[in-house]
N, C-alpha and C positions, 0 to 999 in steps of 0.2 A: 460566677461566684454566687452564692446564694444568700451571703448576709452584705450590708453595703459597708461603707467604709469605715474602718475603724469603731465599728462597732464593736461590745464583748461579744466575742460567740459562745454558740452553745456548750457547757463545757461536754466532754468526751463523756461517753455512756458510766455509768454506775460513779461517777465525781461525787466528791468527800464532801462534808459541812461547808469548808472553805471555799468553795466551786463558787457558792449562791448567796455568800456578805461578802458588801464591802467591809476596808478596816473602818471606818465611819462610822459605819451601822455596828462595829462589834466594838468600839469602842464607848459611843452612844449604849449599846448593851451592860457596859463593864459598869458606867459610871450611875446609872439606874437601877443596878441591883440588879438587870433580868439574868445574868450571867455573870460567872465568875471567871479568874483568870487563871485560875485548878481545874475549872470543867474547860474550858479551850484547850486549857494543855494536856487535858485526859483523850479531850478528842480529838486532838491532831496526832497523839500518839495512838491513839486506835487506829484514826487511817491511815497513816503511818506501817502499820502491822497489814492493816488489811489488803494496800494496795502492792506490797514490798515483792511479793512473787511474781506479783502484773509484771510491775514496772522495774523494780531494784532500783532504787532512787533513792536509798539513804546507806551511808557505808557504817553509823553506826547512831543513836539516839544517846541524851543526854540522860546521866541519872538525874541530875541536878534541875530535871526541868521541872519537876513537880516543885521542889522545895523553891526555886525562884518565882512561878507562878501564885506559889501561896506568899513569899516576901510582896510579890506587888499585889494581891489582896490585902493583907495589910497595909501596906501603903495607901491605898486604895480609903483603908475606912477610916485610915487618921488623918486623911485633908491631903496628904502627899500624891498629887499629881505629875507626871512625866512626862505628860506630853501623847498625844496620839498612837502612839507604839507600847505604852502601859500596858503590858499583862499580854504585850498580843503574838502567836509565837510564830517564829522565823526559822528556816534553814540557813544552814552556811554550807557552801561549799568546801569541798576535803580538798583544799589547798590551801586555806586559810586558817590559821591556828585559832585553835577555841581551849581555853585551859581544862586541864583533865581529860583531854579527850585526844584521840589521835591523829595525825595527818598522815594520811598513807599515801596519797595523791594520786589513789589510783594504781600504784606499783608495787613489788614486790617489795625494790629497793627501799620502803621506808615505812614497811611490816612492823608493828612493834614501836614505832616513835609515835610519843606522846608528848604533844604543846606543854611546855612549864606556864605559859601565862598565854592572855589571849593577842591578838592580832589590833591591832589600833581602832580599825574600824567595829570590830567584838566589841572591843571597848565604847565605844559610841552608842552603839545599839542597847548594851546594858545599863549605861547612862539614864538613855530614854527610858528603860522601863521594858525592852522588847524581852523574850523569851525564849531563849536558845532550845530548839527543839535538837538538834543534830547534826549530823554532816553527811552532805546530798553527795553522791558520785559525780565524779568526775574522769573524763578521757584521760589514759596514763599519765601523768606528767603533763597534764592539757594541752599535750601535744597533737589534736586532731579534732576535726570541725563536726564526726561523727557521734562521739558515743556510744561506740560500741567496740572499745577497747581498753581493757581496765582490769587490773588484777582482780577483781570481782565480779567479774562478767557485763555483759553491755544492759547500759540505761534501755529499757525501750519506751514505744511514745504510746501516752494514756489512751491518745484516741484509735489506734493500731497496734499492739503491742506487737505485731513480727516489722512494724517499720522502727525505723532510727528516731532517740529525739532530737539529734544533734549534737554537738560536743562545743568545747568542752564540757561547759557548764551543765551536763545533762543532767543531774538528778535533781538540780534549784528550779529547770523550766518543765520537770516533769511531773514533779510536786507540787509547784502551784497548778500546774494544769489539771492535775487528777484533783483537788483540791484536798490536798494533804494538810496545808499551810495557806496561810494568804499573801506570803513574802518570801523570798530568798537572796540571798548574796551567791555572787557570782563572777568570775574573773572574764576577763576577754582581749585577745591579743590581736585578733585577727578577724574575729566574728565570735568569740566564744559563749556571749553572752545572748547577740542578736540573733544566730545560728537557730539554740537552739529556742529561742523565745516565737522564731519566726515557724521552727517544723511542729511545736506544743500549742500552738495558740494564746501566747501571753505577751506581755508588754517587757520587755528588756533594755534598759539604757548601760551604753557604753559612754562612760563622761569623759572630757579633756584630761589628755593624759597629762597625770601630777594632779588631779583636781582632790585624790584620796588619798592619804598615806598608803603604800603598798608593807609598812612595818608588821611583821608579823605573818606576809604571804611567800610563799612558795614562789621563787619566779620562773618565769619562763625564759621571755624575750624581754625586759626590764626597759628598753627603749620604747617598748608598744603595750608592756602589760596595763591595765586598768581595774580598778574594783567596783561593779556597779550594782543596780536592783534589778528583781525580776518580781513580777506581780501579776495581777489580774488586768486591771486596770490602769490608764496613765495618771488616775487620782492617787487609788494606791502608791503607785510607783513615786509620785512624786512626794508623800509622807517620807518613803525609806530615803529619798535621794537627800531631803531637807537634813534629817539625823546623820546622814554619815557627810556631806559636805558643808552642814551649820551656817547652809546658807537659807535664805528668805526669796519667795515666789517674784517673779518680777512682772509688773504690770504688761509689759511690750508685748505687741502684737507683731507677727509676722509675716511674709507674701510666701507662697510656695512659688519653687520654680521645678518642671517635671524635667524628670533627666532620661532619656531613655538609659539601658547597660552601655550602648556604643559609644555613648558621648560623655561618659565619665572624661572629666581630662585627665591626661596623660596617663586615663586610667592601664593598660599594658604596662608601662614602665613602673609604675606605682605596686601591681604585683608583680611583677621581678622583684623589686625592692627589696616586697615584703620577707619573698622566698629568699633573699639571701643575707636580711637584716635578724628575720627570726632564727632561719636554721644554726648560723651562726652564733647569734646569745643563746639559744637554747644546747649547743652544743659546749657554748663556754660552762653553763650555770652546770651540765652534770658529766666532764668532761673526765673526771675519774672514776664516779658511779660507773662511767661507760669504758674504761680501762680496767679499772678493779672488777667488775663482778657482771659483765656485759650481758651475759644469761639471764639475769634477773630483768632485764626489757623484758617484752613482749617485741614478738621480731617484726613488728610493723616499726612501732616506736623505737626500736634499733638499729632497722633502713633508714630513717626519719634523721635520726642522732648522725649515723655513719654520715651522711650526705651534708649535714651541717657542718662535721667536721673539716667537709674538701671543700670547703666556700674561702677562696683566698682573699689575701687582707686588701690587695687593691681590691677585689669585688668588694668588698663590705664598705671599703670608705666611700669608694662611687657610688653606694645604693644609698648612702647617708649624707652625699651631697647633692644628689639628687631630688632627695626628701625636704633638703634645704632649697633649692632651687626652685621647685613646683609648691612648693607651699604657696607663696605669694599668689600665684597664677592662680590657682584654686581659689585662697580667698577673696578674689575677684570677683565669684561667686555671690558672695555673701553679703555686696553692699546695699543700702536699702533697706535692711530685714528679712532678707530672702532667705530660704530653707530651700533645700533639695528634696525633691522627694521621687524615691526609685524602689523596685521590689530588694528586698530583704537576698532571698535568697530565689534561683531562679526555675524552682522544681519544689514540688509536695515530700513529704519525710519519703525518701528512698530504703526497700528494705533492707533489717538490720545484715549486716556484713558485706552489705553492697560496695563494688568498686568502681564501676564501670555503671553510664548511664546515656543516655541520647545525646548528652553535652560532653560527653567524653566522661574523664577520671569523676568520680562523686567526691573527692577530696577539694580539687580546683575547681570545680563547680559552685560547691555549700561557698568558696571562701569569697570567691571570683568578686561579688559586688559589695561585700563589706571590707576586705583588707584595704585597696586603696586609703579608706577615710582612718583606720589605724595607723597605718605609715605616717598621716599627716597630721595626726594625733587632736582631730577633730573629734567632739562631739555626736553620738549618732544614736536615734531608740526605732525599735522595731514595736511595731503596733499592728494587731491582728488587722487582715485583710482578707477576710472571710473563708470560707471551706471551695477546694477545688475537692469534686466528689465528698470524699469523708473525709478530707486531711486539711489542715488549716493551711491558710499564705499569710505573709508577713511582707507588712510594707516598710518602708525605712527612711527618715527622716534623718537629714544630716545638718549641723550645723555650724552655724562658726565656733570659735574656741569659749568656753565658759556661757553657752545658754543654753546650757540643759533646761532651767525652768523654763524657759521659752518652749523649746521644744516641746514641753510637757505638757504647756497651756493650748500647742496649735494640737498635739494629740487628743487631748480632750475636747478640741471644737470640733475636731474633724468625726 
């Protein structure tokens, strides 16, 4: 590898404004005068424009975002502070409702449907002060670990554009990476955040499931879904995680413990689990979409649906007693202050439309070392781990239930 651990890496050739500040320095910028929160939103929607035939990483930009970056200049010069996220602007992922704007999720299926208000966690961000730039792409129904499957054609990765960036969450870790933005929200059921945070070069946490209101979001798999950040940095990252969990940094330190992939516990039974806890919720959540109008999938994500469907109900409840069972065992793991730490994913971005790779299918592969810790509804953030040739690695830190700031504090030492 060519850069050491957990270092930023270089971002991907011709990277935006956002590539080279932190939110620190740009918010340190706002409150000084040297910048305003109308010229960030000018130029995140420039690269924005400029990067969009590279990458196709946003499904459609705010009109609204000018007029709210000029509300928090105002705010700005009449003493009204917001907090670190003031003026500073953010993507959302197209599965998550932003008012006025639409969630298509990636499919055909939901062409034309526009959010009446925003999403719980929108709401949060707007609170703070942040500034809704738009909605990043997303894998259809973020049903897949790629990215490159989507009623508007596939995310590709800033540092490669014929590789994958991963899925689902592809256009919030391809945006920060290209440096369109310096933040994004992002979903993750299985790996959808760490995925694609680990094939882009960015920082992506997946929190304790329940730790975010999922109001407002598109679901998937509801037992495993999660709403997290995607950033530059584990500093960054842990501004956006504060705003939408309104929680406070916690002093504790932590031990790493290395896991090799083999010694995951009960890691095998844990993705079976996965594969018949998701395909099953995600067959319930569009089980008429998939009756009524089955055409409008995309015929991967309609194999995907079909096979959800034949998951029978004693298989679902043994894969969700199961999950009760090995939890304990797992957090066994965890006493002490101990963290996990194992690779992200087990191969460099694969290119776009790839199926098949040296580990077999590229589906079970991307998911293979993240799902286990979804099933058990653990904590877990992916932190760059330097470039293999020209494509980034992501390493992965797991934790016990509710220390994301933890994790965030060993990210930033590491």
């Amino acid at each position: 590898m060519s850069s050491s651990l957990g270092t930023r890496l270089a971002p991907p050739p011709g990277a935006g404004f956002f590539a080279h500040r932190s939110v620190a320095e740009l918010a340190a910028d706002l409150r000084s005068g040297r910048v305003t929160a109308r010229e960030l939103t000018e130029t995140a929607l420039a690269e924005a424009a400029r990067w969009q035939t590279v990458i196709n990483a946003f499904t459609t930009l705010d009109d609204g975002a000018r007029r709210a970056a000029d509300e928090a200049d105002r705010e700005l010069a009449t003493g009204r502070d917001r907090g670190p996220l003031h003026g500073i602007p953010i993507a959302i992922k197209d599965l998550i409702d932003v008012r006025g704007l639409p969630t298509t999720a990636g499919s055909r299926h939901f062409a034309g449907h526009v959010a009446e208000r925003d999403a719980d966690c929108v709401r949060r961000l707007r609170a703070a002060g942040a500034v809704v730039l738009g909605k990043t792409a997303t894998h259809e129904i973020a049903l897949g670990p790629t990215g490159d499957r989507a009623a508007a054609g596939p995310t590709r990765n800033p540092y490669e554009p014929g590789r994958m960036s991963g899925g689902s969450s592809s256009g919030s870790a391809a945006a920060v990476a290209a440096g369109v933005v310096p933040l994004a929200l992002g979903t993750d059921t299985g790996g959808s955040i760490r995925i694609p945070a680990a094939l882009c070069g960015v920082v992506g946490l997946k929190p304790t499931h329940g730790a975010v209101s999922p109001d407002g979001v598109l679901p998937l798999a509801p037992s495993l879904d999660t709403v997290g950040p995607l950033a530059r940095t584990a500093a960054d990252c842990r501004l956006l995680w504060t705003v939408l969990s309104g929680t406070t940094p916690s002093l504790e330190s932590g031990r790493l413990v290395e896991v090799a992939p083999e010694e995951i516990p009960h890691a095998g039974e844990l993705r079976a689990a996965y594969a018949v806890i998701q395909g099953s919720e995600a067959f319930a959540v569009h089980a008429e979409r998939f009756r009524d109008a089955p055409e409008l999938f995309g015929d991967e994500v309609r194999d995907r649906l079909r096979a959800g469907s034949e998951v029978r109900g004693w298989e679902y409840v043994r894969a969700r007693d199961l999950r009760d069972r090995v939890r304990d065992d797992v957090r066994k793991l965890f006493q002490d202050n101990a963290f996990l730490i194992l690779p992200t994913v087990p191969m460099t971005a694969p290119p776009v439309d790839a199926r098949t790779c040296d580990l077999g299918d590229v589906r079970t592969a991307l998911l293979s070392l993240t799902s286990p810790w979804s099933v058990l509804g653990l904590p877990a953030l992916s932190i760059p781990a330097g470039l293999a040739g020209d494509l980034p690695t992501g390493l992965q830190l797991v934790g016990p239930p509710g220390s994301e700031h933890r994790l965030l504090t060993l990210a930033e030492t590491l």
